[in-house]
MITI-952027 format. One record per residue: x, z, y of N, C-alpha, C in turn; residue in three letters; residue number from 1; chain. Coordinates in steps of 0.05 Angstrom, whole numbers. Each point is the difference from the previous one (the first is absolute). Layout:
<sites>
SITE_n.x_n.z_n.y_ca.x_ca.z_ca.y_c.x_c.z_c.y_code_pos_unit
SITE_X_Z_Y_X_Z_Y_X_Z_Y_Ala_NUM_A
...
</sites>
This chain:
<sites>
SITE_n.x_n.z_n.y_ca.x_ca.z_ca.y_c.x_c.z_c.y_code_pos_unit
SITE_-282_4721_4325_-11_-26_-7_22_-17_-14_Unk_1_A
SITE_-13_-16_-28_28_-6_-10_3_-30_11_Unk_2_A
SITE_18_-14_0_13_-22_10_-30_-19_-23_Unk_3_A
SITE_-9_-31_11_-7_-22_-11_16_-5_-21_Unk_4_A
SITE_-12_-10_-21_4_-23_-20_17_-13_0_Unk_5_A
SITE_14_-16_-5_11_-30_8_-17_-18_-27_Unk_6_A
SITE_-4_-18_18_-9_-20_-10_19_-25_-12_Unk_7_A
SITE_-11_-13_-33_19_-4_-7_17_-32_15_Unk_8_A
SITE_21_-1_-2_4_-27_31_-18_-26_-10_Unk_9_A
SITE_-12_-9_-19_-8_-26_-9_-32_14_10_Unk_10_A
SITE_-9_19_0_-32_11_9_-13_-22_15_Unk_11_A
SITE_16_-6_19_-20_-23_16_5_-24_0_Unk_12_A
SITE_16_-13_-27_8_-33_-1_-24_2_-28_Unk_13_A
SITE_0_16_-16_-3_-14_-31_-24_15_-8_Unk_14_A
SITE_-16_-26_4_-37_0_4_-9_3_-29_Unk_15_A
SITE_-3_21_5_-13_1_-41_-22_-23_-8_Unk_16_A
SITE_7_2_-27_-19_-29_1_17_-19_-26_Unk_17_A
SITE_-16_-16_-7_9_-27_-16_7_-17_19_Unk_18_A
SITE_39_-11_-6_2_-18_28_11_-35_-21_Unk_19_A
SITE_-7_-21_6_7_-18_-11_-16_-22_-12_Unk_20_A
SITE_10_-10_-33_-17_-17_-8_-23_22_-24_Unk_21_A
SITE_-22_-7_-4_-14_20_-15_-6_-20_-27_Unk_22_A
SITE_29_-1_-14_-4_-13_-29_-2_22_-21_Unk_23_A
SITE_6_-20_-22_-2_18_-23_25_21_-8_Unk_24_A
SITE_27_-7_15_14_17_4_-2_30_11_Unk_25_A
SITE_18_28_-18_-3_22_21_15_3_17_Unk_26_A
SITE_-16_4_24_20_5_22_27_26_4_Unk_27_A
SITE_15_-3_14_15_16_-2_-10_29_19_Unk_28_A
SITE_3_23_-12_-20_21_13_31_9_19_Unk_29_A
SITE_-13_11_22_29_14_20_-21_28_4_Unk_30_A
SITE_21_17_-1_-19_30_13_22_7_22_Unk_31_A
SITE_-8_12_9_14_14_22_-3_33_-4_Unk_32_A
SITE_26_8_-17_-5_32_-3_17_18_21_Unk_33_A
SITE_-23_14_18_17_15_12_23_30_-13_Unk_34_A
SITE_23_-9_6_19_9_-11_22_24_15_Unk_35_A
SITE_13_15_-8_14_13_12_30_-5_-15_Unk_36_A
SITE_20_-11_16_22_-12_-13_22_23_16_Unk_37_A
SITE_20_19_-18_30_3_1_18_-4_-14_Unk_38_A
SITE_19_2_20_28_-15_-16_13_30_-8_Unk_39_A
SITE_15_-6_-17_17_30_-5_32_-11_-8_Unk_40_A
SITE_23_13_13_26_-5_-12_14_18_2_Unk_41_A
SITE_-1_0_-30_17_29_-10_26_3_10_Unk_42_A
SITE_14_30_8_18_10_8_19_3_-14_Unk_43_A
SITE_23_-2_-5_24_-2_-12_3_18_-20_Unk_44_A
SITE_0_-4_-21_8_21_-26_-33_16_-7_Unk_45_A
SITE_-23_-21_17_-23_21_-9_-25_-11_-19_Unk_46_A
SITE_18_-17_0_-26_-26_-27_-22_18_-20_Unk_47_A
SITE_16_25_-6_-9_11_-31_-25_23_8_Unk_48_A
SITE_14_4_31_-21_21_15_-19_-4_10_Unk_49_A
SITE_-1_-36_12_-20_-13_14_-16_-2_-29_Unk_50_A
SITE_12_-14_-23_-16_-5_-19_-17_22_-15_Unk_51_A
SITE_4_16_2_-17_36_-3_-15_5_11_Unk_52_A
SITE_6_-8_31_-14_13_10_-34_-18_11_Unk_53_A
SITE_4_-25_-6_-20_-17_-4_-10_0_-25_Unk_54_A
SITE_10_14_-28_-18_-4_-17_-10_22_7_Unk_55_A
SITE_9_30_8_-17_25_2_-26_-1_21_Unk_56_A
SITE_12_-20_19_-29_6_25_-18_-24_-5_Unk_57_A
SITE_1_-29_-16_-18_-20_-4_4_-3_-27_Unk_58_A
SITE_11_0_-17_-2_-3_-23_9_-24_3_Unk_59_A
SITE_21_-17_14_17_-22_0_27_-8_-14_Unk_60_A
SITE_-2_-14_-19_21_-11_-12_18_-15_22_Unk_61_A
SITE_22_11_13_17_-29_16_8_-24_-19_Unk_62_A
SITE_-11_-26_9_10_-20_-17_19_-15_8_Unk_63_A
SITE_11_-11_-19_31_-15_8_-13_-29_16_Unk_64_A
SITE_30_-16_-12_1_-18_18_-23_-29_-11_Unk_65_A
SITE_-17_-8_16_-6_-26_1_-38_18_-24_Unk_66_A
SITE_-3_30_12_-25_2_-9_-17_21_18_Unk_67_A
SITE_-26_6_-8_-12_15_4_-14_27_-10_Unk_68_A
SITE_-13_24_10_-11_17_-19_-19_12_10_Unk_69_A
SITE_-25_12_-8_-11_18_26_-9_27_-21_Unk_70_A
SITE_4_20_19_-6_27_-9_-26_5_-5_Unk_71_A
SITE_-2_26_-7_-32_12_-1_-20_4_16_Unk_72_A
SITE_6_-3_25_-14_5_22_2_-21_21_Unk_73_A
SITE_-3_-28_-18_-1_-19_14_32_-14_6_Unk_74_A
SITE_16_6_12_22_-5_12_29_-12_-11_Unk_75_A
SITE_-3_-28_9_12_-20_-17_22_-6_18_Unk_76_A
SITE_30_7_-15_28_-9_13_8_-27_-10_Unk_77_A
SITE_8_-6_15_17_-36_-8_24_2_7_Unk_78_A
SITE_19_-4_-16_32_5_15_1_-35_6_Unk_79_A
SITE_16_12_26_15_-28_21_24_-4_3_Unk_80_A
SITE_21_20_-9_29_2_0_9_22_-14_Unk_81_A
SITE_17_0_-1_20_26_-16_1_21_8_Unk_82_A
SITE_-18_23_-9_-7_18_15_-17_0_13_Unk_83_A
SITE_-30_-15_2_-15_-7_30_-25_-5_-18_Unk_84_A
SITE_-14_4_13_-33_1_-10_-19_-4_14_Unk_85_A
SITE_-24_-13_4_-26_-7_12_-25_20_-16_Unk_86_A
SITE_-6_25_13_-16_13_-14_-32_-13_16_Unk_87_A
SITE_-15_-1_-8_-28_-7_17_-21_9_-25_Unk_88_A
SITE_-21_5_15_-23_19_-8_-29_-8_15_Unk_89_A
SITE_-23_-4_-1_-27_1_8_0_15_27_Unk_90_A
SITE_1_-13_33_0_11_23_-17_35_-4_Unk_91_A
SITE_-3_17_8_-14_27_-1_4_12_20_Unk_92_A
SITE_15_-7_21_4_9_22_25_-4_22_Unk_93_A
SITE_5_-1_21_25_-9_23_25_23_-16_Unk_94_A
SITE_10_-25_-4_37_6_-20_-1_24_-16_Unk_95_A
SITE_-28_-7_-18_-7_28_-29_29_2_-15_Unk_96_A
SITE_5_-30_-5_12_1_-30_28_1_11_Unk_97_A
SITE_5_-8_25_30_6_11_3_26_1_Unk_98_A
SITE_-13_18_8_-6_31_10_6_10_-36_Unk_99_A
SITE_-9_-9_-15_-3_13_-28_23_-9_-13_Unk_100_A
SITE_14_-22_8_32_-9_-13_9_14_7_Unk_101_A
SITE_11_11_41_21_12_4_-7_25_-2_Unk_102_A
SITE_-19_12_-7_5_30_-10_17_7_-33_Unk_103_A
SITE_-11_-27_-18_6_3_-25_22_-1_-9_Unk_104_A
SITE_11_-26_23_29_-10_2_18_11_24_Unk_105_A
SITE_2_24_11_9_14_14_32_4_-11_Unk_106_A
SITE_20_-3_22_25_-7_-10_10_-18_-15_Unk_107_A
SITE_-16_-26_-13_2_-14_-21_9_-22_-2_Unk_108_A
SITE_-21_-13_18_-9_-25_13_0_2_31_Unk_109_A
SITE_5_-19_3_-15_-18_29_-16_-13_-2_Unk_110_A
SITE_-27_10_21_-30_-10_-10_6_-23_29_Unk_111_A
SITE_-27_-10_0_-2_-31_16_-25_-3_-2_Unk_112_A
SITE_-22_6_20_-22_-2_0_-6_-37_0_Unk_113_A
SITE_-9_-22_-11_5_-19_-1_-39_-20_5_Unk_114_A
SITE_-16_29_2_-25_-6_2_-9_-21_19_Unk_115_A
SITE_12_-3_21_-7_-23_23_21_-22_6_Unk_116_A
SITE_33_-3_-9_4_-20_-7_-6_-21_-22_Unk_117_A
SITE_-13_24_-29_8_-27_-20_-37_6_-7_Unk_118_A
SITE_-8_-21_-9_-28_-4_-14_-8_-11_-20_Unk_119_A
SITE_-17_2_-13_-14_-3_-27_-12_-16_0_Unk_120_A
SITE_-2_-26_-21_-26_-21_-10_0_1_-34_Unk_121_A
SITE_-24_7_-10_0_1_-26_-16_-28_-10_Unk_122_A
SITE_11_-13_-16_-5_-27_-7_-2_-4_-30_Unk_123_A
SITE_-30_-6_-16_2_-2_-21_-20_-18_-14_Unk_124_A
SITE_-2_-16_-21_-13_-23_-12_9_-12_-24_Unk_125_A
SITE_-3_-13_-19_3_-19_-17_31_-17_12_Unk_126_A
SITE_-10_-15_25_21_-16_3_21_15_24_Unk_127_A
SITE_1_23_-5_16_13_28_31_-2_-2_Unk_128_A
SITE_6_-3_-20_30_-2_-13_6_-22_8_Unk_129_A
SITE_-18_-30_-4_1_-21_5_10_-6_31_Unk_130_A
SITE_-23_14_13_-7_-11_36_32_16_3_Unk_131_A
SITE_5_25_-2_20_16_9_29_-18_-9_Unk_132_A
SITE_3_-18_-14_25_-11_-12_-1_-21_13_Unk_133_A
SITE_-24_-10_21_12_-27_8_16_7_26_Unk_134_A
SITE_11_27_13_14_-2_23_15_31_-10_Unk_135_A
SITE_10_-5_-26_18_20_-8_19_0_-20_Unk_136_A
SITE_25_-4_8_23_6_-25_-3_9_-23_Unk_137_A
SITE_-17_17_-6_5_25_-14_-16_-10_-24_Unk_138_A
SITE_1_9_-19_10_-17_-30_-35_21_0_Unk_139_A
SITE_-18_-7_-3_-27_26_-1_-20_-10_-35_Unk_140_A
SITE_16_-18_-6_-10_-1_-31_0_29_-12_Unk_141_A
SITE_-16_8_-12_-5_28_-21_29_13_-10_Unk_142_A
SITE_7_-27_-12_30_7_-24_29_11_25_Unk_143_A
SITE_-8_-12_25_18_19_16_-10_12_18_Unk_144_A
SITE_-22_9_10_-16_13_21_-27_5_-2_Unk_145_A
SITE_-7_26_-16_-24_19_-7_-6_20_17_Unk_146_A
SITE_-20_11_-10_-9_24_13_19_27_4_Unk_147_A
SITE_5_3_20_19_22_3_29_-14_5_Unk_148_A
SITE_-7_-12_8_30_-20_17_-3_-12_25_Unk_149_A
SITE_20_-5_23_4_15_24_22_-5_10_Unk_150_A
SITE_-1_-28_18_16_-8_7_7_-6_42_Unk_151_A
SITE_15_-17_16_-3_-3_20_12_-26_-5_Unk_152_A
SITE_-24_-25_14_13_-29_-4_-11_-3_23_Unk_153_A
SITE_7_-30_3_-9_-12_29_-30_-13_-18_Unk_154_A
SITE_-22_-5_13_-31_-5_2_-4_-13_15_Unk_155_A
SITE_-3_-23_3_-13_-17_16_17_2_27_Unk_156_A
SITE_26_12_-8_26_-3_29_2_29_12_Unk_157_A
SITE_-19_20_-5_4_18_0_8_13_-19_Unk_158_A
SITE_18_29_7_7_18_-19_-22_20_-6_Unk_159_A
SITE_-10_-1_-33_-18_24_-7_10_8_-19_Unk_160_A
SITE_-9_32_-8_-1_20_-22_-27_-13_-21_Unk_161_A
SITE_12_-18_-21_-26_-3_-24_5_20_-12_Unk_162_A
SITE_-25_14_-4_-2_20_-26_-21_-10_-13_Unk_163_A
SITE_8_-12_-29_-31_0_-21_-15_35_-5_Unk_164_A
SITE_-22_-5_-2_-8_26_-9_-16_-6_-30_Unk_165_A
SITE_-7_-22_6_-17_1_-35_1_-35_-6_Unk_166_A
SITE_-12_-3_-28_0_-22_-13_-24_-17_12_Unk_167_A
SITE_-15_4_21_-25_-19_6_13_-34_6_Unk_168_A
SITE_22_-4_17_13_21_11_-2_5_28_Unk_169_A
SITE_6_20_5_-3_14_28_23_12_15_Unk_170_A
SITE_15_-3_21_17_-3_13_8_27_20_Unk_171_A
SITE_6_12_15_4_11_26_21_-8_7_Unk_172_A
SITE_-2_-14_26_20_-20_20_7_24_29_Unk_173_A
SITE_13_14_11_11_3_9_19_-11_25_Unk_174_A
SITE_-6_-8_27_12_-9_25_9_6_15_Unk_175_A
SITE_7_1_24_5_12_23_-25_-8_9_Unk_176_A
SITE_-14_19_21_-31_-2_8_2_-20_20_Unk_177_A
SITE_23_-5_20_-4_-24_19_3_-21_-12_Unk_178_A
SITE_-2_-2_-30_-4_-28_-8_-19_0_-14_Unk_179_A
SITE_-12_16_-8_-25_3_-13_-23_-30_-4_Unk_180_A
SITE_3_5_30_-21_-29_10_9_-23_-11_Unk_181_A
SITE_24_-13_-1_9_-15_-3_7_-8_-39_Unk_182_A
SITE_-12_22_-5_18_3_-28_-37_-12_-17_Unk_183_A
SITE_-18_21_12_-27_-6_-11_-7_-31_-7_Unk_184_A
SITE_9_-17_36_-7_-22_5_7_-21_-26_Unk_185_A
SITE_35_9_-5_13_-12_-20_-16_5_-22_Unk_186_A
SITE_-10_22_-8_-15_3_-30_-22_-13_-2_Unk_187_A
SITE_-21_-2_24_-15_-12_3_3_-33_5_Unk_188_A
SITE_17_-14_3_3_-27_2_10_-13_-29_Unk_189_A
SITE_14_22_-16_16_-10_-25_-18_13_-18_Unk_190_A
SITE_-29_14_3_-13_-5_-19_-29_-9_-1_Unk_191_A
SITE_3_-22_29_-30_-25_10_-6_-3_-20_Unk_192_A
SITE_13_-13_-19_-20_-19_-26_-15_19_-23_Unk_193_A
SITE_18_28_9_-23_17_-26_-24_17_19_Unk_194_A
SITE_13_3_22_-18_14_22_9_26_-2_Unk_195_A
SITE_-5_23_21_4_23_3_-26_21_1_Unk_196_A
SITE_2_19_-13_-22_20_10_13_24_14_Unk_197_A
SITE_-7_14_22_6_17_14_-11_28_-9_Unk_198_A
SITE_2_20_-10_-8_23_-3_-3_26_9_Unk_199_A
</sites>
């Protein structure tokens, strides 16, 4: 019998639904994608082997510093430090994609199953750049922060992983899951005046 699901930690705070004022503004959409997040940090003198050996088993480009990339089979790395990577992929099963790193990356890396500390909110709209810059440092105008860029700032007082993924624009935010709750609430209070939709 295989082990339950986990359910994602926001499952029972964030009531799908249109939440707010219902103007002529679009609301800011939040999804909640269940995700399978590892960390990987490459082993000393083995950069060129880790990097092989992720393009041969996903068809993954490792990307440098301050971006993103995702392979053929779904599976999108974000580097976090020098040598260090956030691979995450579409949940498919209890620690799939960790199980499928450390075989690929055997001797390479050090894998870090990261599925139930850190979590996912995908956030996207017209004004999402907007709502996201009023409790963030980070410079998220086009001319310095596009699609396929990938950073870790403080958010609303918390520390998250932004990754743009496309020009809508559309976001994946990245937490530690015990703040999850707390992080939503923030998105949801700093974007009252356009409203939220839950998905």
């Amino acid at each position: 019998m295989s082990a339950p699901e986990p359910l994602h930690p926001l499952a029972s705070v964030a009531r799908p639904g249109r939440h707010g004022p219902a103007g002529s503004l679009t609301p800011l959409h939040i999804e909640l994608p269940a995700r399978e997040i590892v960390q990987v940090l490459v082993r000393r003198d083995r950069s060129e082997d880790l990097a092989a050996a992720l393009r041969r088993d996903f068809a993954l480009a490792l990307p440098g510093p301050g971006r993103a990339a995702t392979g053929g089979d779904g599976v999108t790395a974000i580097w976090i430090q020098e040598g260090g990577w956030y691979l995450h992929a579409s949940r498919t099963g209890e620690a799939a994609l960790a199980a499928r790193v450390a075989a690929s990356c055997a001797g390479l890396a050090t894998i870090d199953d990261q599925s139930h500390g850190r979590t996912m909110l995908r956030v996207s709209g017209p004004r999402a750049r907007e709502i996201l810059s009023r409790g963030c440092r980070l410079d998220l105008h086009p001319r310095a922060f596009g699609p396929g860029r990938a950073t870790t700032t403080m958010l609303g007082h918390i520390a998250c992983l932004v990754h743009q993924t496309d020009e809508t624009p559309a976001y994946e935010l990245t937490v530690y899951a015990t703040l999850a709750a707390t992080f939503l609430d923030w998105l949801i209070e700093t974007a009252a005046e356009d409203g939220v939709e839950i998905g």
